[in-house]
C-alpha positions as CSV (number, residue, x, y, z in Angstrom):
1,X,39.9,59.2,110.8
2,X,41.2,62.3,112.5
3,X,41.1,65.4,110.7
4,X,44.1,66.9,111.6
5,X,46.0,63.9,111.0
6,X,44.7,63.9,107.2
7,X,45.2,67.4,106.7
8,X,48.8,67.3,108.1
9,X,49.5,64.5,105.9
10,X,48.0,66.5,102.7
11,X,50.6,69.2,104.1
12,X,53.5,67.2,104.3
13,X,52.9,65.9,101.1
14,X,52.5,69.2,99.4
15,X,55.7,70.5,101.4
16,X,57.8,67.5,99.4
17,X,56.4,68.2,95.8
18,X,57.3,71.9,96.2
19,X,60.9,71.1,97.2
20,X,61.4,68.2,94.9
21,X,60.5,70.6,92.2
22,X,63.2,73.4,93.4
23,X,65.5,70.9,93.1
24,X,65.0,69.5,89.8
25,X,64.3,73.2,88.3
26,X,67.6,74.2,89.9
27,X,69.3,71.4,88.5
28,X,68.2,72.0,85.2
29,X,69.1,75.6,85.4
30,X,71.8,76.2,83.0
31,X,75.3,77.7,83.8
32,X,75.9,81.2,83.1
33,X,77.5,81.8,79.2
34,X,80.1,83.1,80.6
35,X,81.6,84.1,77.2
36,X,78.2,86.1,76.6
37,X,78.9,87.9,79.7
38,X,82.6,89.2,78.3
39,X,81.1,89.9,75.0
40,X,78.5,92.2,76.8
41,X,81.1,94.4,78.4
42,X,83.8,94.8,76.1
43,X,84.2,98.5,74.6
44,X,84.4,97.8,71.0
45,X,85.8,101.2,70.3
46,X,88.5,100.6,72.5
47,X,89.4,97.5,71.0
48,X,88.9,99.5,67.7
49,X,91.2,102.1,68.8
50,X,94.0,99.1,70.0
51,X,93.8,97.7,66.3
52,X,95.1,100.9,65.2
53,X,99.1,99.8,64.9
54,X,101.8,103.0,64.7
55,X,104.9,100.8,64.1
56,X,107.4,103.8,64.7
57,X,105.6,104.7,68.0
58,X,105.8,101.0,69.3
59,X,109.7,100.8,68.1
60,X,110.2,104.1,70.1
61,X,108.7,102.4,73.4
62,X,110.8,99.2,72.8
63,X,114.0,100.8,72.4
64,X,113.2,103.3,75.5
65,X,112.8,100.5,77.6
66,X,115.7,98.3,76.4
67,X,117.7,101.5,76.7
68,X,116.8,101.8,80.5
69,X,117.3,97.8,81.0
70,X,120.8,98.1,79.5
71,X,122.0,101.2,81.3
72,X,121.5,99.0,84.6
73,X,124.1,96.8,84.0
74,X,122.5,93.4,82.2
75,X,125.1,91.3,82.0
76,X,124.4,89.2,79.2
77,X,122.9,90.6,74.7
78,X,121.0,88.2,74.6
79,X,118.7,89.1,77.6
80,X,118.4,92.5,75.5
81,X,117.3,90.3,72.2
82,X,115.0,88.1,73.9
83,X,113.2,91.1,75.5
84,X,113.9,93.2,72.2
85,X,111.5,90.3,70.5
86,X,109.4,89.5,73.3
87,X,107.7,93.2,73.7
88,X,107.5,93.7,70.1
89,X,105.7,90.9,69.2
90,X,103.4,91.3,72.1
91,X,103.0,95.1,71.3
92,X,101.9,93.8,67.4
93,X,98.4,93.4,66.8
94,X,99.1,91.0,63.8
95,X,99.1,87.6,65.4
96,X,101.6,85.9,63.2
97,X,104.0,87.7,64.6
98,X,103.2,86.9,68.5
99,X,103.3,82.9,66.7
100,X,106.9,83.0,65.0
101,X,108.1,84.3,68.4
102,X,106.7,81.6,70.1
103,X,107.8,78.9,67.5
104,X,111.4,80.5,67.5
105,X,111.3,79.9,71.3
106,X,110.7,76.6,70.5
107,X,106.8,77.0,72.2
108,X,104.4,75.1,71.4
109,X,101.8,78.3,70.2
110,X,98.2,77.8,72.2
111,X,95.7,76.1,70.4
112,X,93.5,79.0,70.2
113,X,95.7,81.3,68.0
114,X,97.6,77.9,66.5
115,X,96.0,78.4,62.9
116,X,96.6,82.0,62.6
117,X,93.1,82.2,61.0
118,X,90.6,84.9,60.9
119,X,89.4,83.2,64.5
120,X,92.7,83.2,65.4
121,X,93.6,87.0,64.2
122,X,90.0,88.4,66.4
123,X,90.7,86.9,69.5
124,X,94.2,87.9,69.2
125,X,93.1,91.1,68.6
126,X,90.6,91.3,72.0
127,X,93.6,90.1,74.2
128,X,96.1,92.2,72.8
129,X,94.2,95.2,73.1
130,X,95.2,96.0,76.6
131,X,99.0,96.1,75.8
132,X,98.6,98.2,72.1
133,X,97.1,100.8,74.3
134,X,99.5,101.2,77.2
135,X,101.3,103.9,78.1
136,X,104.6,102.5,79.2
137,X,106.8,104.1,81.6
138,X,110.2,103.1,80.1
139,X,112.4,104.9,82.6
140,X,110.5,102.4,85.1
141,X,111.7,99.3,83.4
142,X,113.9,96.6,85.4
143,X,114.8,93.2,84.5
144,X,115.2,91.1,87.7
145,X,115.5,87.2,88.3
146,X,114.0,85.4,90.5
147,X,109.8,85.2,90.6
148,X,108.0,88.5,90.7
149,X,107.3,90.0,93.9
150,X,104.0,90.3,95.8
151,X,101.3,92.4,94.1
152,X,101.4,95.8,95.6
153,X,97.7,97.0,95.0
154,X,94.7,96.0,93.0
155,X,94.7,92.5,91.9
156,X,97.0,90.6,89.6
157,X,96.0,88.8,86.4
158,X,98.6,86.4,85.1
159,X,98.7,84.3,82.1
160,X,101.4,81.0,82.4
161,X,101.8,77.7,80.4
162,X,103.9,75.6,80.5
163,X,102.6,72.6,78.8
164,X,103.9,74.2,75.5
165,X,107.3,74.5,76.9
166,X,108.7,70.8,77.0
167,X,111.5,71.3,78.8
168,X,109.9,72.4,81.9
169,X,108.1,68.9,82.2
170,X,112.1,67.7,83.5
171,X,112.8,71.0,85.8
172,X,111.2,70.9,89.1
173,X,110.1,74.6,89.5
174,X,112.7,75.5,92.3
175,X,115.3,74.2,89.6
176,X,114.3,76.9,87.2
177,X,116.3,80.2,86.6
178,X,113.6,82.4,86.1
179,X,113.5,86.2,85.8
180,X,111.1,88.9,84.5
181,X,111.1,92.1,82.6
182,X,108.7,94.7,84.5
183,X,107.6,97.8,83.4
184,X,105.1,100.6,85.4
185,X,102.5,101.7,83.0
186,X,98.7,103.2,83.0
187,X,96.4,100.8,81.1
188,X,93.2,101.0,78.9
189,X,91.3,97.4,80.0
190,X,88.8,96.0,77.1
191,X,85.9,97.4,78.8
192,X,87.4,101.0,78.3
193,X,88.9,101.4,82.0
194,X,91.8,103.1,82.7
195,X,94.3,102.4,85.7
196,X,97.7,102.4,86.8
197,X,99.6,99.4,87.1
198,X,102.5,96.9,86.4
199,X,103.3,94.5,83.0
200,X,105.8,92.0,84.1
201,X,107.1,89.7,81.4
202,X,108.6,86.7,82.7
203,X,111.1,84.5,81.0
204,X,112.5,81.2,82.2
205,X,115.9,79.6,80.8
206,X,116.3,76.9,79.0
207,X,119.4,74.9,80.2
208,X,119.4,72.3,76.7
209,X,120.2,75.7,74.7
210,X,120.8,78.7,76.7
211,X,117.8,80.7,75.8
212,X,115.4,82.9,77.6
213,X,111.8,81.4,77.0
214,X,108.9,83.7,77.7
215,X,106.9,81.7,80.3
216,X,104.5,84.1,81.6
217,X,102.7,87.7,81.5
218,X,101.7,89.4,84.5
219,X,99.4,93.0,85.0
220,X,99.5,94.0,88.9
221,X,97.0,96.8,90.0
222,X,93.8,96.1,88.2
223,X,90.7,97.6,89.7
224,X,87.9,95.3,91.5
225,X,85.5,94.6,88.4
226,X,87.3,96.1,85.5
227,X,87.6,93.4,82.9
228,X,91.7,93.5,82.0
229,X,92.3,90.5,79.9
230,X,95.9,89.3,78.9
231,X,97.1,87.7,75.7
232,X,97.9,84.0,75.7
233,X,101.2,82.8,75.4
């Protein structure tokens, strides 16, 4: 037999063993934890710092902004109660509170803060974070309808559902009357960032009842890489 021939063939052979075993070792490669990977960057302290509630200085930036909303002409209270409620209860680091809004809005409250548990109250607590520590430009406040505009720098995060919001399932999206509270403000992200950006809170109405219905939350201007995480809805 030819001796090139047999050492090719032990080559060959060898070259197909190697790559059968990348494959199958990169197939069994597990996925990235991706939940270990938050958990790793998240600045405790600032979370800490976020759980630290000052009720009259909260009711002080609620009532600035509603103050600048009304003084440009909203036409209709209840616009001023829904948002009245809306920032509050997302300014609240007690997550019952975020969860009778929701239920008064007649949302369905996600699954993960559903309970109101001591789960429930911790996650809450790491998603909330970012809005307890923001330092709201009220005078900057506008309530417009129609969807939000383009992003204007940095990225945009936004948080929407609208499975727990029944009606929607019968309004085709161009149907809706949608609108959204924004407010200019420089954030503190969970891994301890700071950056200037945009909160928009957007509302949809529901035609069975007349109500403003939060439908989403929105945070324009966050920095390549910083982890800015917004609470569910």
């Amino acid at each position: 037999m030819n001796p090139r021939l047999v050492i090719a063939g032990i080559v060959a052979i060898a070259g197909v063993s190697v790559l059968a075993w990348v494959v199958l070792t990169g197939r069994a490669r597990p996925a990235p934890d991706r939940a270990v990977e938050i958990e790793d960057v998240i600045d405790e302290a600032t979370i800490d710092r976020a759980s630290e509630h000052d009720r009259e200085r909260t009711q002080r930036v609620v009532d600035s902004i509603l103050e600048t909303v009304t003084s440009a002409g909203s036409p209709q209270s209840e616009v001023v109660t829904v948002a009245q409620e809306t920032i509050s209860a997302y300014l609240n680091p007690d997550v019952s509170v975020v969860l009778d809004l929701l239920r008064r809005q007649g949302i369905e409250p996600p699954r993960s803060l559903a309970n109101g548990d001591e789960e429930a109250q911790e996650r809450w607590r790491r998603k909330q974070a970012l809005l307890a520590l923001a330092e709201f430009d009220a005078g900057s406040a506008v309530w417009r309808e129609g969807p939000p505009p383009p992003a204007s720098s940095g990225f945009r995060r936004m948080a929407r559902r609208d499975a727990g919001r029944a009606f929607l399932g019968d309004i085709p999206e161009s149907a809706r009357r949608s609108a959204e509270l924004a407010i200019a403000a420089e954030f503190t992200a969970q891994d301890g960032e700071v950056f200037p950006g945009e909160l928009g809170f957007g509302f949809v109405l529901n035609p069975e009842n007349g109500q403003w219905v939060l439908c989403h939350l929105r945070i324009d201007g966050v920095p390549n890489g910083v982890l800015a995480m917004l609470p569910p809805l």
